[in-house]
N, C-alpha and C positions, 0 to 999 in steps of 0.2 A: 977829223974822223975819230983820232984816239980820247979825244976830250968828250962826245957825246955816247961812244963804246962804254966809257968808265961813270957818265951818267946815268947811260942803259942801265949797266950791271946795280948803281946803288940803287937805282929804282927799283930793280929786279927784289934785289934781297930786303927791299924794306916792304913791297908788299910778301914777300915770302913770309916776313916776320908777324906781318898782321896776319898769317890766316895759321896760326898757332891752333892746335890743338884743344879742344873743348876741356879737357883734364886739365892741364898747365895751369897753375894760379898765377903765374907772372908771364910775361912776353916782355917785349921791346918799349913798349908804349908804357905799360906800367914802370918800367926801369926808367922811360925818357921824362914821364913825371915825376914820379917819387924823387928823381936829382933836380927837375927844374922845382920842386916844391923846396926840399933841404937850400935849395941854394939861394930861394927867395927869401924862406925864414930864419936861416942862421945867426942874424944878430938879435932873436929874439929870445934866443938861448941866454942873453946877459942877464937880461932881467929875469925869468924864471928860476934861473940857481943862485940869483942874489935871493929870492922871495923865499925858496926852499931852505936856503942855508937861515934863514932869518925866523923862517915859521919852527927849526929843529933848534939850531943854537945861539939866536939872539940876533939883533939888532948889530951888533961889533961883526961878532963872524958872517954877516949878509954882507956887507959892505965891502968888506975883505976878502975872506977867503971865498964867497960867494962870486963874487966879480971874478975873482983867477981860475974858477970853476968853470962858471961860465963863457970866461976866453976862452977857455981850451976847449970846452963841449962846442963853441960855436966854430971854432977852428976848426976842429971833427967833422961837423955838420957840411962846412963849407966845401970842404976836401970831397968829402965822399957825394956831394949834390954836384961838385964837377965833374966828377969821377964817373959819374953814374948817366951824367948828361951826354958826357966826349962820349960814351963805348957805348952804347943803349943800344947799339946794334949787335951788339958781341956777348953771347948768353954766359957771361962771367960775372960773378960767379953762380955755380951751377944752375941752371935753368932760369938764368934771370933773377936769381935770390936778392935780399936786400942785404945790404953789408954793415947797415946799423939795425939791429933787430930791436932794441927795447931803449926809445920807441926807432920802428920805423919814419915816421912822419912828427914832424915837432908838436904839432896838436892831440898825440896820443897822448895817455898817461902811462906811464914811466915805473922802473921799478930801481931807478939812481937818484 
């Protein structure tokens, strides 16, 4: 009885979440993708800050500092696309915002 009570209530609040407000730019669903999207492409971030570090300062620093850039931006990436998946239900932070803004999604272009 207490087990289908506590399935009632998530169903309850996940279509509550779907019937968001026409204003709101983000909801639940936007937040449950944008983390399953970060979390799909986060090793994709190795090779893009090798390419970057390589198109600014050479061939040595893509390879190098490029790569330990990329670990950590795809570390980033991975954290916050878990982060974003577990809680999609909980409007944190504010109104569903994104927590990596520039870029939100690893196909955007960037200003790092």
């Amino acid at each position: 009885m207490i087990k289908r009570l506590c399935v009632s209530a998530m169903i309850l609040l996940f279509v509550m979440n779907l019937a968001a407000p026409a204003f709101c730019g983000d909801n639940a669903l936007t937040k449950l993708g944008r983390g399953l999207c970060n979390v799909l492409t986060f090793p994709l971030e190795i090779p893009e800050q090798m390419s970057r570090m390589n198109n600014t300062d050479g061939p040595f620093a893509g390879s190098t500092v490029g790569v330990l850039k990329g670990l950590w931006c795809a570390l980033g990436r991975a954290c916050v696309g878990i982060f974003e998946t577990t809680t999609f239900m909980m409007p944190f932070p504010k109104d569903y915002g994104p927590i990596l803004k520039d870029p939100e999604y690893f196909s955007e272009n960037s200003n790092y």
